[in-house]
N, C-alpha and C positions, 0 to 999 in steps of 0.2 A: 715532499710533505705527505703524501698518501702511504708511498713506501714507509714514513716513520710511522704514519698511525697504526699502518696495519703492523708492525712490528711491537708494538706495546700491546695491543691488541690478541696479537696471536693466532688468528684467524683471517679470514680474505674477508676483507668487506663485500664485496662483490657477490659471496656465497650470503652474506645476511641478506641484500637486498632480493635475491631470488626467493631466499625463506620469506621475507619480509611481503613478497609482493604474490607468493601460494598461497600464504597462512591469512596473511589480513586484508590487501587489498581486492584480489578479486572475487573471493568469499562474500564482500562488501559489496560487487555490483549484484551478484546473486541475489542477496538478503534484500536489495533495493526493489528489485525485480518482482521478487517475492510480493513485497508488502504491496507495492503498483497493483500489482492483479489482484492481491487481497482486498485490497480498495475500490475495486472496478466492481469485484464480483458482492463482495458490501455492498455498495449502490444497486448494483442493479438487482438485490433480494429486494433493499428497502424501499423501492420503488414499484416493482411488480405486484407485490406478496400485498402489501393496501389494496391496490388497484383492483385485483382479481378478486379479492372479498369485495371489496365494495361494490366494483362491478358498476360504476357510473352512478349508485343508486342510495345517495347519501338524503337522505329525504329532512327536509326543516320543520319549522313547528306547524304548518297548514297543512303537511304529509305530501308535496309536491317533489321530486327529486330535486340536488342543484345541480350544479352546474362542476367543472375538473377542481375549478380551486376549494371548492367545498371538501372537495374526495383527498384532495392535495390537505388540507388544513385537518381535516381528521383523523389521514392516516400519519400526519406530523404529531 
């Protein structure tokens, strides 16, 4: 059966699945890779980047500082 596909075919399937698996699949863990770290290094801008402005020093209506969820809920 293989022998006849690849005969209609005209080509070795064996040589598609090597294209198949340079061109699209491991390109694919790459790309995964990629957007992972993308995502790590996102978090941790929008995480830092609040903090250091605010600086623990988010202050309420009496002018007293709060408290992290404050710093957390403004820099959201």
């Amino acid at each position: 059966m293989y022998a006849e596909e690849e005969k209609s075919l005209r080509y070795n399937i064996s040589d598609y699945y090597m294209f198949n698996k340079h061109k699209y699949q491991l390109p694919l863990v790459y790309r995964t890779l990629v957007w992972e770290v993308l995502a790590v290094i996102s978090g941790i801008v929008c995480f830092y980047i609040p903090f250091g402005v605010y600086n623990y020093g988010v202050a309420n209506s009496s002018g007293r500082t709060e408290d992290l969820f404050s710093t957390y809920f403004a820099s959201y």
